[in-house]
N, C-alpha and C positions, 0 to 999 in steps of 0.2 A: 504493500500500500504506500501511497504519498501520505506521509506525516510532516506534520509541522509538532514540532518536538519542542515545549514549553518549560524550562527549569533554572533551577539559578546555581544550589550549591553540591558538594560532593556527593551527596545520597542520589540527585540525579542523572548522575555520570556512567553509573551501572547500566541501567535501564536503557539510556542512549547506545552504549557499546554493544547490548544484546538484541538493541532492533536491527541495526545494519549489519550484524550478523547470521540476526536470521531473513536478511533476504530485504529486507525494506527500506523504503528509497526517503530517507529523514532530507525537505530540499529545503528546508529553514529551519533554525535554533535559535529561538526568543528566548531571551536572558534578559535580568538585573545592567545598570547602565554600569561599567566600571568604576571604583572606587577607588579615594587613594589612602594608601596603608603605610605605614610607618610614620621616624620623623622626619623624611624626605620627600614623604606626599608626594611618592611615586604609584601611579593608575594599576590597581588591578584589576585586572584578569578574573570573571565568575569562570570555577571549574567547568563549566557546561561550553563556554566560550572554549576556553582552551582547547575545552576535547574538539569542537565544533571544527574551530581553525586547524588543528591537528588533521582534520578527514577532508578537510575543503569546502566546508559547506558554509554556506553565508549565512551570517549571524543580526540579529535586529536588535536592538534594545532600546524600546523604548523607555521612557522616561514615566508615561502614562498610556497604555496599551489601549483602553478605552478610547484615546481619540478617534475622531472620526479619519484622519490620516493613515493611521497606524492599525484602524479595520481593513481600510479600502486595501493596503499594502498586503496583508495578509490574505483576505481574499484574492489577491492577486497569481495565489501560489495553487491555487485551484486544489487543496489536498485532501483527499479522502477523510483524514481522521487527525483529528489533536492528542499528542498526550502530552499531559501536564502533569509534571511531579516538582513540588516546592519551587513553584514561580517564582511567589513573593509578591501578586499583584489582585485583586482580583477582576475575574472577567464578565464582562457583560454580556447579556441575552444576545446581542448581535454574533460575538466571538463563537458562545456556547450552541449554536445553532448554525454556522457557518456552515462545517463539512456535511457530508454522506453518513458521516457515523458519529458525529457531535468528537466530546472534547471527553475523555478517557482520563480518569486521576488515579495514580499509585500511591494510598493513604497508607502511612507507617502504624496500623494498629488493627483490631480486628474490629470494625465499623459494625452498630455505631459506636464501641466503648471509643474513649479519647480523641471524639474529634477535638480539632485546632492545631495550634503552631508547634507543640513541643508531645506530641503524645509518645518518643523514644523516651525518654527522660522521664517521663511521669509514670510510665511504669514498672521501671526500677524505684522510684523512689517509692510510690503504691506497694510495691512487694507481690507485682502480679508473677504469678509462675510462668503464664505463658501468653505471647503477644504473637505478630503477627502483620502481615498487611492485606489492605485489599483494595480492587480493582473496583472501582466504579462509576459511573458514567454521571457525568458533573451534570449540576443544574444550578440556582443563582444563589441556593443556601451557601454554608458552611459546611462541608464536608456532608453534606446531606443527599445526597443523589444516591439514585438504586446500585445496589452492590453487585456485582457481576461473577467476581471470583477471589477465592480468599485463602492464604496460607500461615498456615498457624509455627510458630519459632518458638522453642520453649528457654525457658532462661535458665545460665549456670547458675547458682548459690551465688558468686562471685561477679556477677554479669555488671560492667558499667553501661552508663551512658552509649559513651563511646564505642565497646562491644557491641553491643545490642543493635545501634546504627550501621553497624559491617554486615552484619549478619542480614538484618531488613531489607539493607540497599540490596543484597544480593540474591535474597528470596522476590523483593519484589522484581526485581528486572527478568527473571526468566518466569514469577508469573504475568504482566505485563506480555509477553511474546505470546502467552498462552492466550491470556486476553483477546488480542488482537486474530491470534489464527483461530478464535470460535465465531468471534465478531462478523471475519468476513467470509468463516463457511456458512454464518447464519444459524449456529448452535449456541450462539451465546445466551445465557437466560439472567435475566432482572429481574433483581427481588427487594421490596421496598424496604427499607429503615425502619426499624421502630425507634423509638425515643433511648438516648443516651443510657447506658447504665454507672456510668462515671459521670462527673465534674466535667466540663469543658478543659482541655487538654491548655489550659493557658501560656502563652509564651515565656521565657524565663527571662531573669531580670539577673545581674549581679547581686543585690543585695536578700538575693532569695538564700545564696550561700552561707549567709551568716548564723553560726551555729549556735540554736539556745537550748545551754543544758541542761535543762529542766526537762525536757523532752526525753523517752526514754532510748537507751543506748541503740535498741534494733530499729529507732525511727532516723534517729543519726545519721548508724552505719548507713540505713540506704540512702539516704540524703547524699553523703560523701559518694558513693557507688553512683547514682544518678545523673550527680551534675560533675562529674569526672568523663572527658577532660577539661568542659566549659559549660557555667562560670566557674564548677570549685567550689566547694565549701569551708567556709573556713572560721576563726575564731582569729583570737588579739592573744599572746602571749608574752613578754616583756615590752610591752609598747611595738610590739613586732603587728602584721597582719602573716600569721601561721596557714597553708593553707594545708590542708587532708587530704592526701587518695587513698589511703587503705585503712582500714581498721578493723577487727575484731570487736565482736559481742562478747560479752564476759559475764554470764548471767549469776553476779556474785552485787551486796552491796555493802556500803561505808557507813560509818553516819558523820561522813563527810559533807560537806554541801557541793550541788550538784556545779561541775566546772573543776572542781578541786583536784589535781593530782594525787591519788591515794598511795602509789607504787611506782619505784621505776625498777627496769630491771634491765640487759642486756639487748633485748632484741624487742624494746617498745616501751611505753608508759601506760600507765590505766589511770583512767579521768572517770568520776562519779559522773554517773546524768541521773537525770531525776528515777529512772527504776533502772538499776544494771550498771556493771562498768564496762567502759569504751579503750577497747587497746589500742594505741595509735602504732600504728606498722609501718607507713611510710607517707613523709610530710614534706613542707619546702616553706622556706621564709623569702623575704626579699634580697635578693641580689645573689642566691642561691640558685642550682638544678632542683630537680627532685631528687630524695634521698631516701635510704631509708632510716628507721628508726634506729638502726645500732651506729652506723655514719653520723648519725645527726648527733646522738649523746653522748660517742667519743670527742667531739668539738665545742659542744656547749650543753650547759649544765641546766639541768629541770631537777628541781628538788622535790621530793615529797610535801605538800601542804601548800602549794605554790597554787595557784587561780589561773585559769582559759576565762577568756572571755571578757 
């Protein structure tokens, strides 16, 4: 099929690589406008771009896709089918009604649990056992259009953020091909949403990392798991910002107050939170790598009775 292939960051790069593999002609790649990164506010590059440019194919980006410009443009491309996996924009009834098969979305979760911006994230922190993505055929909601096909990823013990994102991108991209080869033998079958069984998948913030430990330690640990590798969860430790990637549950308590280092020992610390102690395994301060916990308390000192937070 002619696709017009709609996406911004790395999770959509999979998906792109396994259409034109399995045979399909992608003759435009609508991305996010470049942006510039560092402190020399030199222009980057969206991964979708890069792959794009890498294959030869002409890339659009608009600024506001809704224009009436930036339809006619895309109309122009006469293509069978959209797929859209994390634009960043959203589309209007003209866009979503363009092609022969409308506009095709690869949602990271098992619809409807966590629709919105972050539902990788939200369910490591959730403590779901098992996620998943699914194919569904857009309409002018939120993540609301009929579901089409769906593949279930079950999670390690240990599963970050960032895990869980590798895994997604690569489940959805070969269901995604699947998608599209039922679409246009005309076996594809539509099945409506019901209402949400989670919270709306809300976007992440930095300040959502900040750790209160009053919370109890398996609410933590997944926090830390979650938002690992971005934002980070983190806490204040000598006037420092300490950030967290690993930690251990330690289903033991103090009658410490919760934040307080109860224990150090060789290979981590235990911090009281409000029910359980929390091992820290491996952390990073400013102007540091990441390390781990025996690295880090060879070079600097955490005493017993000392405060996070």
């Amino acid at each position: 099929m002619r696709i017009i292939f709609m996406g911004t960051p790395d999770f959509s790069v999979g998906t792109f690589e396994a259409l034109i593999a399995a045979g399909h002609d992608i003759v435009l790649a609508v991305t996010q406008p470049d942006k510039p990164k560092g402190r020399g506010g030199k222009m980057q590059y969206s991964p979708v771009k890069e792959k794009a440019l890498e294959y030869g194919i002409p890339v659009f980006q608009p600024k506001k896709v809704r224009e009436a410009e930036c339809i006619d443009k895309l109309r122009a491309y006469e293509a069978d089918i959209m797929v859209v996996i994390a634009f960043g924009q959203i589309l209007p009834k003209e866009i979503l009604e363009m092609t022969r098969f409308g506009c095709v979305n690869v949602h990271a979760s098992l619809l409807p649990k966590y629709r919105g911006a972050a539902p990788i994230q939200w369910a490591v922190i959730n403590g779901e056992r098992v996620s998943g993505v699914t194919t569904m055929q857009m309409d002018e909601g939120l993540d609301t259009g009929d579901m089409i096909m769906k593949a279930e990823v079950e999670l390690d013990e240990k599963e970050t953020g960032g895990s869980l994102f590798d895994k997604l991108s690569e489940a959805g991209a070969s269901l995604c091909v699947e998608t599209l080869r039922a679409i246009e033998e005309g076996t594809a079958a539509f099945e409506k949403q019901g209402e949400a069984t989670t919270e709306y998948a809300r976007m992440l913030h930095k300040d959502m990392g900040s750790i209160d430990w009053k919370n109890d330690a398996q609410t933590i640990e997944r926090l830390i798991r979650g938002l690992n590798p971005w934002p980070s969860a983190y806490t204040k430790w000598d006037g420092k910002v300490m950030k967290l990637w690993e930690a251990d549950v330690v289903p033991q308590n103090s009658k410490a107050a919760p934040g307080t280092v109860v224990s150090v020992e060789k290979d981590g610390f235990c911090v009281q939170t409000g029910d359980g102690l929390l091992k820290v395994r491996s952390l990073q301060i400013p102007g540091k790598k990441r390390m781990e916990a025996d690295a880090f308390l060879r070079g600097y000192k955490i005493e017993e009775g000392c405060g996070l937070g």
